[in-house]
Every structure is written in C-alpha cells, then in structure tokens.
C-alpha positions in Angstrom: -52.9 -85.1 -22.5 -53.4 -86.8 -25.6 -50.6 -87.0 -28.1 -50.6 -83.2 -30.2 -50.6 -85.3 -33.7 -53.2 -87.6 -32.5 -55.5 -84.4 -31.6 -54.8 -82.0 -34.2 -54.8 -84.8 -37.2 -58.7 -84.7 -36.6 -59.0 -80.6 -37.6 -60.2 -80.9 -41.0 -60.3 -78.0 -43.6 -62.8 -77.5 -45.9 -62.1 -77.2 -49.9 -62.4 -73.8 -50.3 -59.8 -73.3 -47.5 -57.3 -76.0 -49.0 -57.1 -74.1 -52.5 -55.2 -71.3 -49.8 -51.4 -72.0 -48.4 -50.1 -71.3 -44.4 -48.3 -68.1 -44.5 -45.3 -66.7 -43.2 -44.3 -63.6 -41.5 -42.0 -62.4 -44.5 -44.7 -63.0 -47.2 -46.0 -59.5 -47.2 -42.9 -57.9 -47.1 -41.4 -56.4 -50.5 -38.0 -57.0 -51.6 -36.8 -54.9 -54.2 -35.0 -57.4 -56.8 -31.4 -56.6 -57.3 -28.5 -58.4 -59.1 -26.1 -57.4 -56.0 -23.4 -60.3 -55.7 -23.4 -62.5 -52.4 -20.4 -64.7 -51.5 -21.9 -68.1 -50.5 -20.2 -70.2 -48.3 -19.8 -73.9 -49.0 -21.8 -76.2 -47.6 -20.6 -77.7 -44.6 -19.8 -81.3 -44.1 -23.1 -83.3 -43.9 -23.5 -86.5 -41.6 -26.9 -88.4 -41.1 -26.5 -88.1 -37.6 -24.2 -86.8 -34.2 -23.2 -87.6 -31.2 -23.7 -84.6 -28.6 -23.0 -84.9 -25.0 -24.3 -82.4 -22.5 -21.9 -79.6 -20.9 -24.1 -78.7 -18.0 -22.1 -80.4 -14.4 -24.9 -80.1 -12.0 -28.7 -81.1 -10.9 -29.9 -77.7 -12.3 -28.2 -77.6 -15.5 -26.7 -74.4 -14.5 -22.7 -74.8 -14.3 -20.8 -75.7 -17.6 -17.7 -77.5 -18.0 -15.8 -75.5 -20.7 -14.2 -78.4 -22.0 -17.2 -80.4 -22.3 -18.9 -77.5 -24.3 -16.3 -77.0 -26.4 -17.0 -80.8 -27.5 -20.4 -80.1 -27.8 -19.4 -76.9 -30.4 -17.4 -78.8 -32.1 -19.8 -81.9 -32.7 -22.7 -79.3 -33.7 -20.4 -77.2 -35.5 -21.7 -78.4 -39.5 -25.0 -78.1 -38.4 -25.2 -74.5 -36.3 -22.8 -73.6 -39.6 -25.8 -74.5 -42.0 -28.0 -72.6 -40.1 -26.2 -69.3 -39.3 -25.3 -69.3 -44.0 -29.1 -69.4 -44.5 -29.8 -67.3 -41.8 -27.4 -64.3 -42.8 -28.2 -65.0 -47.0 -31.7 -64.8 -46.4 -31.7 -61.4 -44.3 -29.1 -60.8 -46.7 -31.9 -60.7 -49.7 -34.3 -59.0 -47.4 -32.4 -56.2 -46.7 -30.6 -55.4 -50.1 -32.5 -57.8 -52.3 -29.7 -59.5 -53.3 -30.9 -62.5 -56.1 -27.9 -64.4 -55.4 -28.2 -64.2 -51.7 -31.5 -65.7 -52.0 -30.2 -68.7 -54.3 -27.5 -69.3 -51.4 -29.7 -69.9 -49.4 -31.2 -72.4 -52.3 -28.1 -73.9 -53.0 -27.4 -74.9 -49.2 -30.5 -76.1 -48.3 -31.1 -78.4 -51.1 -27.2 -80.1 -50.6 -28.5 -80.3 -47.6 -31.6 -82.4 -48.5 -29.8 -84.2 -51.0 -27.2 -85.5 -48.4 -30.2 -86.2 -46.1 -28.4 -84.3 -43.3 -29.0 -84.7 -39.8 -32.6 -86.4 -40.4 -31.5 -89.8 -39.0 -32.5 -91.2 -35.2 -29.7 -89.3 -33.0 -28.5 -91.7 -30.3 -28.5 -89.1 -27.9 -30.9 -86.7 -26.4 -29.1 -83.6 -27.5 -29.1 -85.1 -31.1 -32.7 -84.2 -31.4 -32.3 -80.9 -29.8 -29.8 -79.8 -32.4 -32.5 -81.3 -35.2 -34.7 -79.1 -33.7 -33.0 -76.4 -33.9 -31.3 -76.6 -37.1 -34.9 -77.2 -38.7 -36.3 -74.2 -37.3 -32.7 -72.4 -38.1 -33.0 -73.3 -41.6 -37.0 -73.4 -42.6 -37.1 -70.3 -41.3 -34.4 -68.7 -43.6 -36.4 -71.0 -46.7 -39.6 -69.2 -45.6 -37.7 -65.7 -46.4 -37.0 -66.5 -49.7 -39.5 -69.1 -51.3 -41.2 -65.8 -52.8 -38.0 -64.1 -54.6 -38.4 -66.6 -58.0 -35.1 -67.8 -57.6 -35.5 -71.8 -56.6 -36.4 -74.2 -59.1 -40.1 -76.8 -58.3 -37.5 -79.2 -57.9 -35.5 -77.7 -54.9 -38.5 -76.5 -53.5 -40.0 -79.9 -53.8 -36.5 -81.3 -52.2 -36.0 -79.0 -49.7 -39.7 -79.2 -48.4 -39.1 -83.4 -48.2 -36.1 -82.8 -46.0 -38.0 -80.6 -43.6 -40.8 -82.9 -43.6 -38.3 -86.0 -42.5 -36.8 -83.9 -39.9 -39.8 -82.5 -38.2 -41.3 -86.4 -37.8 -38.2 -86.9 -36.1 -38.6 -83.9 -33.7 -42.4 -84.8 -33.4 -41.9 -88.5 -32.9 -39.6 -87.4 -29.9 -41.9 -85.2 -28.1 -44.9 -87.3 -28.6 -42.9 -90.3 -26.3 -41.5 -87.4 -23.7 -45.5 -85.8 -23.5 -46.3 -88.9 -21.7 -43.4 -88.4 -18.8 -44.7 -85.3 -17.2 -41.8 -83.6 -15.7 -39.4 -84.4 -18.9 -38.3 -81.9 -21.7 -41.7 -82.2 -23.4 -42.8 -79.9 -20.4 -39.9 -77.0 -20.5 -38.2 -74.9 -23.5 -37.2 -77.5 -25.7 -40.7 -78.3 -26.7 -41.7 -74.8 -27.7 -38.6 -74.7 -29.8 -39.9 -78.2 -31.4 -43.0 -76.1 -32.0 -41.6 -73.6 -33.9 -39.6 -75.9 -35.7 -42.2 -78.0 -36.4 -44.5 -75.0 -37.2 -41.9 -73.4 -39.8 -42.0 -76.8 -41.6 -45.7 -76.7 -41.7 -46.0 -72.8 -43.2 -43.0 -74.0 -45.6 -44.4 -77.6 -46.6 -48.3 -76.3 -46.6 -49.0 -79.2 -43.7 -51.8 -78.1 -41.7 -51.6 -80.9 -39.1 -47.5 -79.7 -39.1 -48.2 -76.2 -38.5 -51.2 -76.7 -35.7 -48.6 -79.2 -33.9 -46.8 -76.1 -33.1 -49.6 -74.0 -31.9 -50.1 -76.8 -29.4 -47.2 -76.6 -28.5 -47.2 -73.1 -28.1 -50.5 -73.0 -26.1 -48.6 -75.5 -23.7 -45.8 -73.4 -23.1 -48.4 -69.9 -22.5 -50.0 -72.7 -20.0 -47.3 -72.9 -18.0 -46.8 -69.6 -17.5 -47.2 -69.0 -13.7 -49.6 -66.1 -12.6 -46.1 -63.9 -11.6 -45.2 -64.2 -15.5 -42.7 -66.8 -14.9 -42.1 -70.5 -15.6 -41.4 -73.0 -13.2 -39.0 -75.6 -15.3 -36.7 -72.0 -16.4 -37.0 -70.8 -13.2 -35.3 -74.0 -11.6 -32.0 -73.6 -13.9 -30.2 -71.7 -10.6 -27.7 -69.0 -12.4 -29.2 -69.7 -15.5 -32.7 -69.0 -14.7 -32.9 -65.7 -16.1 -31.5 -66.7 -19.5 -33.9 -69.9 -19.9 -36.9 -67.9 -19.0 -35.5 -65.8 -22.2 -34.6 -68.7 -23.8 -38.3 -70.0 -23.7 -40.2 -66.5 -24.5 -38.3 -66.1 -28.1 -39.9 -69.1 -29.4 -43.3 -68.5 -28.1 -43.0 -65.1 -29.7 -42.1 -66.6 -33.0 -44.5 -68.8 -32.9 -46.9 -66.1 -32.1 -46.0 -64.3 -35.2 -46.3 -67.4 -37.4 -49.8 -67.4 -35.4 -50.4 -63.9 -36.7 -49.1 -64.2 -40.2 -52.5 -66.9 -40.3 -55.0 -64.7 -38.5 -54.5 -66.9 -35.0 -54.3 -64.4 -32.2 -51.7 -66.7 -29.8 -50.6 -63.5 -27.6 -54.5 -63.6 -26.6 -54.3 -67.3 -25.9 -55.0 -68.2 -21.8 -56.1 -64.2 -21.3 -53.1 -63.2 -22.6 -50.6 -65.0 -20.6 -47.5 -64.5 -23.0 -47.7 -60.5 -21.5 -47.1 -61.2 -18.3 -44.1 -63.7 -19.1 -42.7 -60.6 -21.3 -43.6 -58.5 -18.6 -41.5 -60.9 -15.6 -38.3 -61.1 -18.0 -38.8 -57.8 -19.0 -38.2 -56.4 -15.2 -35.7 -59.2 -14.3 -33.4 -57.6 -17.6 -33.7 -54.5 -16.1 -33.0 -55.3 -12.8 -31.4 -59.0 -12.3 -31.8 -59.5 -8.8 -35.7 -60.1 -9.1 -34.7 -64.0 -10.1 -31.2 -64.1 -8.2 -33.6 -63.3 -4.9 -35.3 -66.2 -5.4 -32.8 -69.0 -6.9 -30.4 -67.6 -4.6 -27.8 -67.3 -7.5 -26.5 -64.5 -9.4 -27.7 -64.8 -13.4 -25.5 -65.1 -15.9 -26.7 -62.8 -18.9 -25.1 -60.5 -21.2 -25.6 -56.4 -20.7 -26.4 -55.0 -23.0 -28.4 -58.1 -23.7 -28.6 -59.0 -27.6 -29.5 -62.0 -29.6 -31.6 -64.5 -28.0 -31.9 -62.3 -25.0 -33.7 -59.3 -26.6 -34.5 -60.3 -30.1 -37.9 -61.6 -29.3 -39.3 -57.7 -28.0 -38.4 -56.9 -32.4 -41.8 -58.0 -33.1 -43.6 -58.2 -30.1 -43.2 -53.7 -29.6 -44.1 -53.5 -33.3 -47.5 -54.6 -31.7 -47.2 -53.5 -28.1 -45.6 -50.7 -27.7 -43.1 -50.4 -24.5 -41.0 -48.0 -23.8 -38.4 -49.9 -21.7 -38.1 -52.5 -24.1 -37.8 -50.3 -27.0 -34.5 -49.0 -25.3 -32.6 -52.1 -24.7 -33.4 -53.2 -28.8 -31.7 -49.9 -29.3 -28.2 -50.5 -27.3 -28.7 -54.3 -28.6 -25.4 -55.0 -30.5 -27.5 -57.2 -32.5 -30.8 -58.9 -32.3 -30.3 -61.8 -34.7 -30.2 -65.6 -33.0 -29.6 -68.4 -36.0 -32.3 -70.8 -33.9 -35.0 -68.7 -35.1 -33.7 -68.0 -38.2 -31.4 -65.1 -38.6 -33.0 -61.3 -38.3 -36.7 -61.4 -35.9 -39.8 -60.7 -38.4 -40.6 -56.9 -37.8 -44.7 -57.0 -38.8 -46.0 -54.4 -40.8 -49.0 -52.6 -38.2 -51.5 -52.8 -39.5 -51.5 -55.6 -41.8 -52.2 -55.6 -45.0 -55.8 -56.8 -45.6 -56.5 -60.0 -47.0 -58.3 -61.2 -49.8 -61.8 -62.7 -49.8 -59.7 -66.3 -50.3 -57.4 -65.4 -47.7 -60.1 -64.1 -45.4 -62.1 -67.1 -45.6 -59.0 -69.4 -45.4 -57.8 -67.5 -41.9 -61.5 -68.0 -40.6 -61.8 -71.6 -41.0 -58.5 -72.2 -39.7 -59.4 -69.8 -36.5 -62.5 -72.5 -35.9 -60.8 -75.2 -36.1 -57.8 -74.5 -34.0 -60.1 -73.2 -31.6 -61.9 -76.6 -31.3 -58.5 -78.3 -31.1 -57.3 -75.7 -28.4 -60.9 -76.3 -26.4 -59.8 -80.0 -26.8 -57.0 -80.1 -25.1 -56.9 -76.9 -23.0 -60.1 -76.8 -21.1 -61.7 -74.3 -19.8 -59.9 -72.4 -16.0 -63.8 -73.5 -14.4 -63.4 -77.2 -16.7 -59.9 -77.5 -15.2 -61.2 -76.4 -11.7 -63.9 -79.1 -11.6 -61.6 -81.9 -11.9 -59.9 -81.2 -8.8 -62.6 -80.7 -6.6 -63.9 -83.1 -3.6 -62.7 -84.8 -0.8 -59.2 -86.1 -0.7 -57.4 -88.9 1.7 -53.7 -88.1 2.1 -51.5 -90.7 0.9 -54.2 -92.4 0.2 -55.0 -93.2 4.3 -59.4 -92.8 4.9 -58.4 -90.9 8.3 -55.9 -88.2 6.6 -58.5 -85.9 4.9 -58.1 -83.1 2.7 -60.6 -81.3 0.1 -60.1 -79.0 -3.0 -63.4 -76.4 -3.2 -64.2 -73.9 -6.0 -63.7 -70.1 -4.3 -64.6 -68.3 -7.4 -61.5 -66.9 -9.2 -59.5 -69.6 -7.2 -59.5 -73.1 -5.5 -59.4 -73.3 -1.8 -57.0 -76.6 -0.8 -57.2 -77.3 2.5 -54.5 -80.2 3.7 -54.7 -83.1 6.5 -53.7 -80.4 9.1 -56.2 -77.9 8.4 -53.6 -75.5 6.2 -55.2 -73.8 3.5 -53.7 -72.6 0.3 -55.2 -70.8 -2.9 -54.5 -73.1 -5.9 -54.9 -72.5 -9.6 -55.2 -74.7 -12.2 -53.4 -75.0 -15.5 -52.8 -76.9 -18.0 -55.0 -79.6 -18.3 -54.4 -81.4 -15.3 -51.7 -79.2 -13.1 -52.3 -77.3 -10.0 -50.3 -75.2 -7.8 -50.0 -74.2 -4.5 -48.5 -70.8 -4.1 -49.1 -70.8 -0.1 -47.6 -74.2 0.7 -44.3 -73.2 -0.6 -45.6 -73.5 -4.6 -46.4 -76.9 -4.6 -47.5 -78.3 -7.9 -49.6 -81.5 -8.5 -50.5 -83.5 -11.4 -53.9 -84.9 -11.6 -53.9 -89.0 -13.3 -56.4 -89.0 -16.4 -59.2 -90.8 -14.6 -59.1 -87.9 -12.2 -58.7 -90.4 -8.9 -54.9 -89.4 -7.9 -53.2 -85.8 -7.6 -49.2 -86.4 -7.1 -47.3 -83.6 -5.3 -44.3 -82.3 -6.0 -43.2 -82.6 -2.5 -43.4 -86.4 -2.6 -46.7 -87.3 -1.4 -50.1 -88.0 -2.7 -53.9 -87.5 -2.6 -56.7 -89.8 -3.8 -60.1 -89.6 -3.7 -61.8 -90.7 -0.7 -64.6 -92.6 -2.5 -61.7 -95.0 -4.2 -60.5 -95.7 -0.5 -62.1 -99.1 -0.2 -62.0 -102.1 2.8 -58.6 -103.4 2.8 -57.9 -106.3 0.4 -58.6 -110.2 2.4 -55.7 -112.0 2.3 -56.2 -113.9 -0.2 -56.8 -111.6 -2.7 -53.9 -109.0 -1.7 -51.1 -109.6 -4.5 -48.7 -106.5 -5.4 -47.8 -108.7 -8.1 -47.1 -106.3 -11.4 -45.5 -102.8 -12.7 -44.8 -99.6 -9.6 -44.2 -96.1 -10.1 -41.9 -94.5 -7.7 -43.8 -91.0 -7.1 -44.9 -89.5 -10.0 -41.8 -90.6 -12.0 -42.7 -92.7 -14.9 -39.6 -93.1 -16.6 -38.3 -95.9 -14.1 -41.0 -98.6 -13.4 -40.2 -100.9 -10.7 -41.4 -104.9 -10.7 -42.7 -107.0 -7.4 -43.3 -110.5 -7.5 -45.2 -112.5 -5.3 -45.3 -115.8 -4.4 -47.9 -116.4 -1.6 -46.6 -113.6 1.4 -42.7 -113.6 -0.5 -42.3 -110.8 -3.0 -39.1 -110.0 -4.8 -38.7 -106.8 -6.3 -36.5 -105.2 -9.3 -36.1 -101.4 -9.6 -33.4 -100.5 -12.5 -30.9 -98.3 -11.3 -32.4 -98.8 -7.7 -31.7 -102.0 -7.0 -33.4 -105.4 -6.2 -35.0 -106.1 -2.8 -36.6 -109.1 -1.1 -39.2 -109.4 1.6 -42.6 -110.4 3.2 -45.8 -108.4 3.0 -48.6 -109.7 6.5 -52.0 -110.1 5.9 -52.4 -106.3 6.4 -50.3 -105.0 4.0 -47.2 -104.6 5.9 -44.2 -105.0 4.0 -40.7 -105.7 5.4 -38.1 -105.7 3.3 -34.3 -106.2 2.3 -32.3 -103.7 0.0 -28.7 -104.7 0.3 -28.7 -104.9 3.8 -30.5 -102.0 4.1 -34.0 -102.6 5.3 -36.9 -100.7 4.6 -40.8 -100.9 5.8 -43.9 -100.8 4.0 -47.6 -100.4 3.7 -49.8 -101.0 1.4 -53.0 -98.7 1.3 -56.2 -100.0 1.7 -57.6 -100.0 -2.1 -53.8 -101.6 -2.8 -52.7 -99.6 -5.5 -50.2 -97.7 -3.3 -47.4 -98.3 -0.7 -46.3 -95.6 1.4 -42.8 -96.4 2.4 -40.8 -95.3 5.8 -38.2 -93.5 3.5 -41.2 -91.2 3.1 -41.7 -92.1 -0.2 -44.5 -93.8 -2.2 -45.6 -96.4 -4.8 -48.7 -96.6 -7.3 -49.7 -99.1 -9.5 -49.2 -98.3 -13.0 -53.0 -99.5 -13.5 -54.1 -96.0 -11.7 -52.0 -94.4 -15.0 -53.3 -96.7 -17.6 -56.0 -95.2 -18.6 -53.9 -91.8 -19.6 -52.3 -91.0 -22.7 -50.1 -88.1 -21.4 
C-alpha cells in the first residue's frame, strides 16, 4: 500500500470548493454566550519531548507492571494534564457557555504552541503515541471553541502551526511503520493517528491532513473481520475486550468528523463499522464471548464508562439500539480526554447546507471516493489478485490454488484441505477454516506469506534451478514475512557467511543444488534454496526470501 500522504496529496479541489473550510462536529451546535466565570488551571510544565517506557510484561501486551505504569503516568503526566484542561474548559463552554471557559482553553493551547510542546522526535515508541494522543486530546477541544469569538488571528494562527508540527510527526511515523505489515501501523494506534491527524486537518483547513485520516479510518473498517472483530485487538489475551473498545472510539470519531463533511464512513466496506459495534456490543453485555476464545478473563470496568462506552453517544444518535442506549445511561461518565473531552452528540437530522456548503461536501465526496477506490480495491479487484495456481514453499510438486466461488474464495492447500477465504484490505486474506490463517500478498502479486510460517508462490515463477555458476545468495533475506530485521549472506564461490542482528552470525557451504549446511554457534542448521532462488526453506521450519521479491512494494 502506497504511503497515505503520497496517495491523498494527488485529490485536488476545485476553486469553488477551496473558498469553503473542513468542518467539525461542534460547528452547528449553538452556545448561548454567557459571562459565567471558569477557573483555568495553569499550564503544565512544557518539554519538547519524553521518554516513555512501556508497562505491558508479556508477548500480548496484556499484564502490567504497576510500577512500570506508574512511571509511564508520571512521564506523560504534563501532557494527558494539557489535554484533560482543554478537554473539560471546552465542554465547559458547550454546556454553560461560559466565555472564559472558552478562552482557557485559548490560553493553554497557545502556551502550548509558544513553548513548542511535545512536537519534537520522541526517542521512544510511546513518545509518538502520547503525540498522538495529546494532538487529538487537544485539537479536538480547539475545534469546540474556534466559533465562540474569543481567540485572537494570532492564537488561532499559533495554535493551528503547532498542530500542524505535531501531526507531521505522527504522520511521518506511520508512513515508516505502513511499510512493516504486522507493526502498529496495522492495529489501534494508527486509527487514533487518524483522528489526530484528521482533527488537525478540520482545525488547520488541510485537506490532504484531514483525508489522511479517513485512510486511515477506511484501514481500520478493513480490518474488521466478518464476526465484527479485529484480529491485532483480539490477540491482547485479557485485554482483548478493552482494545477492541479501544479501536472502535476512534473509528467512530472519525466517522463523525466524516459526517460533519458529508462523507458517509459508517457505510464504508458495506458498513463494516456495524458489525464491529455489533461484536463489542454483545461481548460488554456478556464478557465471556472473547474470554472463550483468548482463553482469558477480560479486564473491563462494569458499568463500563469513558473510553469503553463513550463511542455508542453518537453512534445511537444515528442508530438507534436499545441495549446500548442502556449502558450510556448507568455510564458514570462517557468523557475520555484522547478524543477530546465530552463525545459529539449530532443533531438528526442535520441541518441543511448551503448551496457553498453543498457543492463543497460534493466535490470532497468524489474525490475521496477516487482516493478510497485507489487504495481499497474493489472485494472482486482484491479477489483476482489471489487467484491461480500456487507451489507451497515455493517447491513445483507442493501445489495449491486460490479460485473465485462467488461471494468467497475457495483455497485449497498441498493436502487437498479446502478453506473459504476472504479478502481484505488490499492485499490480506484469511482463512477461517485452517484455524484463521492470514496471508499477505507481496505488491507484484508473486508471493502470499502465511501467518503460520510458510509460504506460497506462484507456480509460473517456479523456474529450472539456478547452474552452478550462477547460484549466488549473495545480498539482503527476510526471515518470514518480518521486515523489520533483514538478514545478510555472503558468498564467496560455495562459502557464505551470514549476519542476522539480534539472531546471530552463521557460516557454511551451499552444493551445487542449493543445499545449505550451516554453523550457528555450534548449532547447525540445514538449508535449501528453492528452485527460482529467491527462497530458502530451512529445517527449523522456517523460511527466507530475497528482499528483491519486496522491492517492488511501497507498503
């Protein structure tokens, strides 16, 4: 998939469409003006950047160490303070119309763009999940208030730069981690980047900002699993349920955004986002549902509040549901600071737009939808680029086919097992039958990698076996589909030494016909290379590919 900047720069706008701005989800509602007094906290202590270390103790990122999260509070604390002031000031206005509520959340926001807070290249992975979060925490509070007459061009000018510097850091992040499928560009953390980065677009006016986010959103609603959930949230053991939580309320913020422009996103992908409301919906009500399959009780609060149920505000405004209706109502409270303070509750029906508006809305439905067709192709698009022939692990006698059964693909493996598959996503596919098997297909379409470790490649690529003299594994190796740790080999005539990071160095001797023997610390481990040699099945049962069979893709 390309990069989502590198797509959506192309949608272009025509003039009379610029002379209209993005709006938000609180531009329509009326604040009665009132002189009411509001304390405003000071500031908090600014700093450029952080250093945040993880709490989570375990492969799933399920178990916390208190101590280590208690570190993590304290290093976050200015920024989830700055946040949580805006938040509360700007509902604060909303609610009671308080002037002086509305200029807190002025004043903070622009010491907070004078002192170029948190903007700067964290040195840690949980640096940039805290930008994102703060910039969606705090453009979303600006977006409630740019309307009440109370900021000055100057902080608005200010405060819109600040955003601007923090969502390129958010976006610069995410467009590395798009291209390591299986990293946090594929989970949560990007659709809260997407809100983030969308808020900044509504409040700065950036188009290109603002349709970053409904890319993002359109990912996540991709991944959403024909049972409503999602596989990366559904991994987290005990804390499955409250990540598949934890992803809906920004896609459902992002939808409202969506909405606020005239872009239907709870349609997007036949309406996906229902069914994910639908799953966590059921699993709130009755737990078990996920602890059945993760095989671990879930942690989450009852009566859920906050993050947990804040999300259904909105989304029963627009569909009504009677269950869900009931838990808002024994909610202690449905505010979360990420998105902003208080959920938007959108006035049904809308008010109508003007002619401007109208035409604005329409051009900006065309051209997301060309963006969206872009990168999200088609379910029969996405089907034909997984059918054919296969060879399993890339071996001509190990045969395996993908064939188009109408609603669904037919995959048929090396032993004659058949499993339905659907694909999503650009290039994913899953396997519900084999145990729910995922794949991801390389950009030229020549190599599906399997979540279970192996691989398929298409039997046409499957060529005579290299001479002898031409068989050199010299050059960059992927271990599985795991691009984040390249391995080296180095040949000299039938010696090859290799270098894998964190898995150690080897030496050893590849034959004539492909066989590899070679030496890990003592510890010796067989080889063979396939016959087009981009690929070495291992004995560990694992596998190489050359990084050439990636280069072509801009994931």
């Amino acid at each position: 998939m390309r990069k989502l900047p590198v797509l959506l720069s192309l949608v272009l706008f025509t003039a009379a469409a610029n002379a209209q701005k993005l709006r938000s989800a609180w531009d329509d509602v009326k604040v009665n003006a009132t002189d009411a007094p509001y304390t405003c906290p000071a500031p908090p202590a600014f700093a450029n950047t952080l250093s945040a270390e993880g709490y989570y103790t375990d492969e799933q990122y399920s178990v916390i160490d208190p101590a280590k999260l208690a570190a993590f509070n304290a290093a976050s604390e200015g920024l989830s303070h700055l946040g949580q002031y805006a938040g509360l000031a700007a509902d604060n206005y909303l609610a009671k119309g308080s002037k002086a509520a509305a200029a807190c959340v002025y004043t903070l926001l622009d010491a907070a763009a004078k002192a170029d807070a948190w903007d700067g290249k964290m040195p840690q992975i949980n640096g940039v999940y805290l930008q994102n979060w703060m910039l969606s925490g705090a453009a979303i509070p600006y977006l409630k208030v740019r309307n009440s007459g109370v900021g000055t061009p100057q902080q608005d000018a200010e405060i819109q730069r600040w955003f601007a510097r923090v969502s390129s850091r958010v976006q610069d992040y995410f467009d590395v981690q798009w291209t390591h499928p299986g990293s946090d560009a594929y989970n949560n953390h990007l659709y809260w980047a997407g809100l983030a980065v969308a808020a900044q677009g509504v409040a700065g006016n950036n188009r290109d900002a603002f349709l970053w986010g409904v890319a993002a959103c359109r990912q996540g609603i991709e991944s959403i699993k024909p049972d409503g959930s999602l596989a990366a949230e559904m991994n987290r053991a005990g804390m499955a349920l409250h990540y598949q939580l934890y992803a809906l309320g920004p896609l459902i913020m992002l939808a409202e955004l969506g909405e606020a422009n005239g872009i239907d996103m709870y349609g997007m992908s036949g309406g996906a986002i229902h069914r994910l409301v639908k799953f966590d919906e059921a699993a709130l009500a009755d737990p078990s549902i996920i602890a059945k399959r993760t095989g671990a009780k879930q942690e989450v609060d009852d009566p859920p509040s906050g993050l947990d149920i804040g999300w259904a505000v909105p989304y029963v405004k627009r569909f009504p549901d009677p269950q869900l209706s009931a838990m808002i109502a024994k909610a202690p409270w449905v505010r979360f600071w990420q998105w902003g303070g208080a959920p938007p509750e959108p006035q049904i029906p809308p008010p109508s737009p003007t002619p401007e508006q109208a035409a604005f809305e329409a051009d900006l439905r065309s051209r997301v939808r060309a963006a969206m067709e872009a990168q999200f192709p088609s379910e029969k698009s996405r089907f034909a680029a997984f059918l054919g022939s296969w060879c399993g692990q890339g071996d001509p006698a190990v045969h395996a086919s993908i064939v188009d059964s109408g609603a669904y693909l037919t995959l048929t493996n090396e032993n004659g097992d058949a499993s339905l598959g659907r694909a999503y996503g650009k290039d994913n596919i899953a396997a519900p039958g084999w145990e729910s098997v995922t794949g991801i297909l390389n950009q030229d379409r020549s190599q599906i990698d399997w979540s279970n470790v192996t691989f398929w490649e298409r039997c046409e690529r499957v060529k005579e076996r290299p001479g002898s003299a031409s068989l050199n594994l010299s050059g960059k190796w992927y271990a599985g589909s795991d691009r984040t740790q390249p391995c080296s080999i180095r040949q000299q005539n039938r010696a090859i030494h290799i270098a894998c990071g964190k898995w150690g160095n080897a030496s050893g001797q590849v034959d004539h016909q492909g066989k590899l023997s070679t030496d890990w610390s003592g510890k010796p481990i067989a080889g063979l290379v396939t016959i087009d040699g981009d690929h070495i099945n291992w004995d560990n049962q694992t596998y190489w590919t050359r990084s050439s069979v990636y280069r072509t893709s801009n994931r």
